[in-house]
C-alpha positions in Angstrom: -9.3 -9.1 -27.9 -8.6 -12.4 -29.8 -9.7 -13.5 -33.1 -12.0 -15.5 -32.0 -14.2 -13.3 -30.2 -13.8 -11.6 -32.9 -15.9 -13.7 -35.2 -18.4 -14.8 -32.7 -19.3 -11.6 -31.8 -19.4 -10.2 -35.3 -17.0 -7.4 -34.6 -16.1 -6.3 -37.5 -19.5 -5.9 -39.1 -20.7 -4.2 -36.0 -17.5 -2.0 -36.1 -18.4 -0.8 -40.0 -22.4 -0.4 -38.9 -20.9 2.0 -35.9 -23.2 -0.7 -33.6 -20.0 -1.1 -31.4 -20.3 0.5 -27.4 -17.5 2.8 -26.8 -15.4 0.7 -24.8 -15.6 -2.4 -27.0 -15.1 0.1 -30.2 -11.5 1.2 -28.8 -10.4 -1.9 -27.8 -11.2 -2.7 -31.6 -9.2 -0.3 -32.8 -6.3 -0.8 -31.0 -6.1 -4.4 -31.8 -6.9 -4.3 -36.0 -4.2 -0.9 -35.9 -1.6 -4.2 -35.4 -2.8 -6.9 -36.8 -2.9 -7.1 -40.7 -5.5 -9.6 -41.1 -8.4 -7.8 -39.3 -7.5 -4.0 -40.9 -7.7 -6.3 -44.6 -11.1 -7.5 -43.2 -12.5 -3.8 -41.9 -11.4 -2.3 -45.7 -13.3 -5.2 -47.4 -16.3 -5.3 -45.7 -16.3 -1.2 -45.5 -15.9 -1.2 -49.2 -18.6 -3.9 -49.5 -20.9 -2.2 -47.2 -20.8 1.2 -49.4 -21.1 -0.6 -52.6 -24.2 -2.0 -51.3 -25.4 1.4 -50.2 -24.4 3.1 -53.3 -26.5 0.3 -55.4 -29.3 0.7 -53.4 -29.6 4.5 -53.3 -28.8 4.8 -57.2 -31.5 2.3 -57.3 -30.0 0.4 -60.3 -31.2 -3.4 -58.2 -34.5 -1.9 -59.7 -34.1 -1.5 -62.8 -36.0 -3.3 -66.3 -35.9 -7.0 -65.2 -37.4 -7.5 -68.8 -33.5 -6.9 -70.0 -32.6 -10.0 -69.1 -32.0 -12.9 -71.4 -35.6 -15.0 -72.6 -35.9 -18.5 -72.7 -35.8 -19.7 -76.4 -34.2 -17.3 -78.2 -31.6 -15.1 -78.2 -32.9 -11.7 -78.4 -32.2 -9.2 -75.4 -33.4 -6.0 -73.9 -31.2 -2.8 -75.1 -28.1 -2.2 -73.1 -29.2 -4.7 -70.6 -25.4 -5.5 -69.6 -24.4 -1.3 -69.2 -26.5 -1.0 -65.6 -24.6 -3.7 -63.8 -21.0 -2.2 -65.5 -21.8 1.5 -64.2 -22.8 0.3 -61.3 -19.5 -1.4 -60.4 -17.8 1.5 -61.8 -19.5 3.9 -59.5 -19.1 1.1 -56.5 -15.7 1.4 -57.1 -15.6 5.2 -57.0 -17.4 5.4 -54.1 -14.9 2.8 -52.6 -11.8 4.8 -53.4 -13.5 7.9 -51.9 -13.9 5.8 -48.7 -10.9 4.2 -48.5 -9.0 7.8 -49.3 -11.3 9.4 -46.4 -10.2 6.6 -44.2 -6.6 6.7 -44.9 -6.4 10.4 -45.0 -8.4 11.7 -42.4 -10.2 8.6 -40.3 -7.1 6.5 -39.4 -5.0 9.4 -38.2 -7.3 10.7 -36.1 -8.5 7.6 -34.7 -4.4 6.8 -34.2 -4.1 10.4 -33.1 -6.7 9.8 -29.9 -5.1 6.7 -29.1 -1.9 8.7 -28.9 -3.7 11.1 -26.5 -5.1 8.5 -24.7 -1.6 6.7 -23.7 -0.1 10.1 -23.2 -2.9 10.8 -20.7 -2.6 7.2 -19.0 1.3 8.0 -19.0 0.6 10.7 -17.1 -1.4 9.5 -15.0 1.1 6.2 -14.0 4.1 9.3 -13.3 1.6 11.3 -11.1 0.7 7.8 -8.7 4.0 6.8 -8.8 5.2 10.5 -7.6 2.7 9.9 -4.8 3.7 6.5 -3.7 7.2 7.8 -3.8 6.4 10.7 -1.4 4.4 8.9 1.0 7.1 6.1 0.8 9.6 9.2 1.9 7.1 10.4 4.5 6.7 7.1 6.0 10.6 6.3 5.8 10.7 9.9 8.0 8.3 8.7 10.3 10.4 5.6 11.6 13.2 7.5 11.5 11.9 10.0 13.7 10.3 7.2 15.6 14.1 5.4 15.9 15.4 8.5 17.1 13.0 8.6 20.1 13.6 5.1 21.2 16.8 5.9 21.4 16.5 8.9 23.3 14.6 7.2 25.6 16.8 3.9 25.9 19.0 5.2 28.3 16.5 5.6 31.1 15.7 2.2 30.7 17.8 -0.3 33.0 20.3 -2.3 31.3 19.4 -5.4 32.9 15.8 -5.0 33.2 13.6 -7.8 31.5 11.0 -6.3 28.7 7.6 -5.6 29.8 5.5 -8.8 29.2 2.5 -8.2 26.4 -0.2 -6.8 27.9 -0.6 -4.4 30.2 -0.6 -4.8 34.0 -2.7 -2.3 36.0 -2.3 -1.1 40.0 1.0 -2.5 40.0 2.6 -2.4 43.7 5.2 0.7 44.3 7.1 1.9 47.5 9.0 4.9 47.7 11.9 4.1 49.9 13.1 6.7 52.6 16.2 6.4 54.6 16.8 6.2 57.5 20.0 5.7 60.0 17.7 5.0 63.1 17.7 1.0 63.4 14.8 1.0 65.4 13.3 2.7 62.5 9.8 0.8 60.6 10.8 -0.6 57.4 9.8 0.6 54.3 6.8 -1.2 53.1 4.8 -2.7 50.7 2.0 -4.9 49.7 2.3 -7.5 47.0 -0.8 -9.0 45.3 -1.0 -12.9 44.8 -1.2 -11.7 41.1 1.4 -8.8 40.7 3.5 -9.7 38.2 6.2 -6.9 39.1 7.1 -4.4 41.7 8.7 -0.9 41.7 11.1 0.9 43.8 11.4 4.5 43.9 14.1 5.7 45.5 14.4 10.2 45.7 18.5 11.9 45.4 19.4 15.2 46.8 19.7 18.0 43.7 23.7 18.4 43.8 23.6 14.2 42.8 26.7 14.7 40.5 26.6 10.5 39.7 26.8 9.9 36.0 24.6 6.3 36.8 23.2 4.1 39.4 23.5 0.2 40.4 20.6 -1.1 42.9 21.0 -4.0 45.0 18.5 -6.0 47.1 20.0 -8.4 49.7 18.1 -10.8 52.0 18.5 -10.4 55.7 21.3 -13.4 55.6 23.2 -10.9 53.3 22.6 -12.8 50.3 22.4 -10.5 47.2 18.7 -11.2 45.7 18.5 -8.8 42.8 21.1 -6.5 41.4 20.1 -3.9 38.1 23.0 -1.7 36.7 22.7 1.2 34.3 20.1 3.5 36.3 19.7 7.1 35.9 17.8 9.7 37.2 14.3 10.3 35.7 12.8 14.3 34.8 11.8 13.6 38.6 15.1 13.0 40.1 14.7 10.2 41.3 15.5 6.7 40.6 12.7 3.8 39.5 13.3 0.3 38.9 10.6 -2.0 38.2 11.2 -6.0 39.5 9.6 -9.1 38.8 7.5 -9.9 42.4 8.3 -13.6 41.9 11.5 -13.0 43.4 10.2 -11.5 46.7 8.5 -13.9 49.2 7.3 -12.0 52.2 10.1 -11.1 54.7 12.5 -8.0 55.5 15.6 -7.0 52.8 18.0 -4.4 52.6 18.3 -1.8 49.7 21.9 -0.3 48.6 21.7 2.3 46.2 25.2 2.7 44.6 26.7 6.0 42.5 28.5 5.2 39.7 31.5 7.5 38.5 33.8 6.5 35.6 32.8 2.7 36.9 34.0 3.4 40.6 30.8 2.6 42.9 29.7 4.9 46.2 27.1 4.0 48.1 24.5 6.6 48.2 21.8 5.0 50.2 20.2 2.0 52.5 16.3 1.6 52.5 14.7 -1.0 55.1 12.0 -2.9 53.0 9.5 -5.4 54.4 7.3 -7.4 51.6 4.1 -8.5 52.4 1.8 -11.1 50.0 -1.7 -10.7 50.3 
């Protein structure tokens, strides 16, 4: 509140006349409690206000109007000058009562409510920043515990594997590859959308599989190494997945090697047939 809404709004005389809202009465008070000018400015016009009010209800304003002086001479009424002397007398007793009930009682109370009301709003600023803090912890939890998960789940993720593109692809092509020593044998095979982005191949081990990891390697039928993805390992199904982008398989015949990996020594475990075949 500034002192120039102050005086265009009359504040202070509204203040004395108790014509002030409740809001707009506290912000008062908290700004003429600091500033000297405006608390000189509430006593004066207080003290003017009950002089006024004290005149008018001793009713001396109505007294013998003949006491005043008459034109051409110099006679005048009996003690004419006595009613306007008590009256400021009893003005100014009435003044000193105010101002004492102001200092005295008024001014610490009204100073004692504005200490309550900081003390509350205090309180109320520890409280919300105790909550932020806690759900500032809880959250900090939360991507811990989420942290924790991705990196219990990174190692069945394949080292070399490209990340999944946004978006989500559904019906994506997958074969599970059987071996087979017979080379007369059918092929493995599977169909591969014009608009399959990737591929998977599933490939089951035998329980007693003692391999710490796996390496997978597709090679053409000119024995030409097409793909090769390191750092497999066996899913709560036993089995191995890997999931490849389709691009790099045109329809024709390849050749699977699944390899066991034992303190980085490789064994192959398995050869799959594979045909590929675009639709």
């Amino acid at each position: 509140m500034t002192h120039s809404e102050i005086e265009q709004q009359e504040t202070i005389e509204r203040y004395v006349r108790d014509q002030l809202a409740t809001a707009e009465r506290r912000a008062f008070q908290e700004h003429f409690f600091i500033c000297d000018r405006c608390f000189e400015q509430v006593q004066m016009t207080e003290r003017f206000v009950a002089g006024v009010r004290y005149a008018a209800a001793t009713g001396w304003m109505e007294g013998e109007r003949t006491a005043l002086p008459k034109t051409g001479g110099v006679t005048f009424g009996s003690g004419w000058w006595w009613t306007p002397i008590a009256a400021m007398a009893a003005a100014s007793l009435a003044l000193a009562v105010v101002v004492g009930w102001l200092t005295l009682y008024r001014m610490p109370q009204l100073r004692a409510e504005l200490a309550q009301e900081r003390q509350a709003h205090a309180q109320s600023e520890r409280e919300n920043r105790r909550h932020l803090d806690q759900t500032l912890e809880e959250l900090q939890g939360a991507r811990q515990q989420r942290a924790e998960l991705e990196n219990q789940l990174a190692p069945l993720k394949p080292d070399n594997q490209p990340a999944p593109a946004a978006g989500s692809e559904p019906n994506i092509p997958l074969v599970m590859l059987e071996a087979t020593r017979d080379d007369a044998a059918a092929a493995n095979e599977i169909v591969v959308p014009a608009r399959a982005r990737r591929l998977v191949l599933w490939t089951e081990l035998a329980p007693d599989s003692s391999f710490s990891s796996f390496r997978l390697q597709v090679l053409t039928t000119e024995n030409r190494v097409e793909q090769t993805v390191g750092g497999l390992k066996k899913n709560a199904y036993g089995a191995v997945a890997v999931s490849l982008p389709a691009s790099s398989f045109p329809a024709g015949k390849y050749l699977v090697k699944l390899y066991g990996l034992v303190r980085r020594q490789a064994t192959l475990v398995e050869e799959y047939k594979l045909r590929v075949r675009r639709k």
